[in-house]
C-alpha positions as CSV (number, residue, x, y, z in Angstrom):
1,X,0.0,0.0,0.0
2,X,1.4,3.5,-0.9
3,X,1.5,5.8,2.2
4,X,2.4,9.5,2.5
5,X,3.1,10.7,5.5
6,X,3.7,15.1,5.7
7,X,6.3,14.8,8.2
8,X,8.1,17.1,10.4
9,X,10.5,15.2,12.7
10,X,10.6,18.2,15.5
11,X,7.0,17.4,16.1
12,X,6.3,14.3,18.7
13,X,2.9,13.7,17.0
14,X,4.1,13.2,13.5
15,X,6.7,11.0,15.3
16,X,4.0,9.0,16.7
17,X,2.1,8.9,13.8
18,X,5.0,7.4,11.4
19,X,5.8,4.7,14.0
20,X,2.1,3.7,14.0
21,X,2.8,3.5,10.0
22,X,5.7,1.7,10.4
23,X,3.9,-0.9,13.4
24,X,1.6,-1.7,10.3
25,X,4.0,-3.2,8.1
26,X,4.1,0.0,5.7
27,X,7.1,1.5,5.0
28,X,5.7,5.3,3.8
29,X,7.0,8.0,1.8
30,X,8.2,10.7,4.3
31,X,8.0,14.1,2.5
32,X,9.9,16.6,4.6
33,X,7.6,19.4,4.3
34,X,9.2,22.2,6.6
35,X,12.0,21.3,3.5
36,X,10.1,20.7,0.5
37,X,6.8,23.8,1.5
38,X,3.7,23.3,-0.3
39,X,1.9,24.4,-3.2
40,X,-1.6,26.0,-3.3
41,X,-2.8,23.4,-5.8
42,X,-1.1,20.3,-3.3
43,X,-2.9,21.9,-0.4
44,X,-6.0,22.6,-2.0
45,X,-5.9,18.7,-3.2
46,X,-5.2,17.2,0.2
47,X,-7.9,19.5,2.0
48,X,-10.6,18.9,-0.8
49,X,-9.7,15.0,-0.3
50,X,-9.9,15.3,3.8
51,X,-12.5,17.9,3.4
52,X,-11.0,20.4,5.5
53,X,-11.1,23.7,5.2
54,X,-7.6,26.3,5.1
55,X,-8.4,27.5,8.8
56,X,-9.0,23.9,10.0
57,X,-5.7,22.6,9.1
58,X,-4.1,25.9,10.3
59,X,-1.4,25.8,13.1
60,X,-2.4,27.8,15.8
61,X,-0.1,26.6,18.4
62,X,3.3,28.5,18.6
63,X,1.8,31.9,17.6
64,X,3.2,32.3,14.1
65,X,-0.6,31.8,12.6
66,X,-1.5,35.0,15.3
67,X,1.1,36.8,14.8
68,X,0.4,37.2,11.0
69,X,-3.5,38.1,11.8
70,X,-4.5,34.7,10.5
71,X,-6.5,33.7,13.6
72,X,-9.0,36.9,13.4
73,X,-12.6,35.6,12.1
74,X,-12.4,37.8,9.2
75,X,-9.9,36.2,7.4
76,X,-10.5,34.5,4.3
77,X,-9.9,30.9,3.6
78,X,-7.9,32.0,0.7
79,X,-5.6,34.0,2.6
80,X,-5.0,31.5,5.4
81,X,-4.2,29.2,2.1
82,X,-1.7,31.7,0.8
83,X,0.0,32.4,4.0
84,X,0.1,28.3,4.5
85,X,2.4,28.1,0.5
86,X,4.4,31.4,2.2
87,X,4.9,29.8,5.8
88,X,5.1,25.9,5.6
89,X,4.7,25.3,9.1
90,X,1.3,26.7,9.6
91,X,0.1,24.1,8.2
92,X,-1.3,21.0,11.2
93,X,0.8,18.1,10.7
94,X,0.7,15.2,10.1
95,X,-1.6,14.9,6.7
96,X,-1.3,11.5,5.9
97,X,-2.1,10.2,2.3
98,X,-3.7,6.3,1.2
99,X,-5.6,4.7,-1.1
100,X,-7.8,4.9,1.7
101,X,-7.9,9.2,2.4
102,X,-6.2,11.6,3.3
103,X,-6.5,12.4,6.8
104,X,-5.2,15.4,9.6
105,X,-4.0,12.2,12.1
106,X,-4.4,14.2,15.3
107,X,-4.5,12.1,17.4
108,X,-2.3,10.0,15.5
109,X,-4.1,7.0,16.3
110,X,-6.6,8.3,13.1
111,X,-3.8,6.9,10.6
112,X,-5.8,3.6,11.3
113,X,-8.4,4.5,8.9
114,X,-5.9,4.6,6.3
115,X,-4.2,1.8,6.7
């Protein structure tokens, strides 16, 4: 089965996530993120797929996301979107990819549904 796991190793529930991948037999690809950034048309895919929204995959924790005004109401999706291609760790990790979904595995125990 190919898996995709958004990884950023700093982060202990992206670690937690991969070693559930890994417990499963599945040896993923591990795409670097903070790295590699993000397109809009890659994050507009795996949201669409997940069916989340910009401002539900946005990072609020650390106070980067507030710090650019992203976490006032009036903000457009679109905006939060752009600010996510411009600042690659806004975005809530880990997005997981399967045959199965995609999925936001907070907890991490939700990579189960793609495996």
């Amino acid at each position: 089965m190919a898996v995709v796991i958004f990884h950023n190793p700093k982060c202990s529930k992206s670690r937690e996530t991969l070693a559930l991948i890994h417990a499963a037999g599945v040896d993923p690809v591990v795409v670097p993120y903070l790295k590699t950034g993000w397109t809009k048309p890659q994050l507009q895919a795996l949201f669409a797929v997940a069916g989340l929204e910009p401002a539900e995959a946005l990072r609020t924790a650390g106070g980067a996301a507030k710090d650019l005004g992203l976490t006032a109401g009036e903000v457009s999706q679109e905006a939060i979107l752009d600010a996510m291609v411009a600042h690659p760790e806004l975005v809530e990790r880990p997005i997981v990819c399967s045959p199965k979904g995609v999925r936001l595995c907070r907890p991490p125990e939700r990579v189960s549904e793609l495996l």
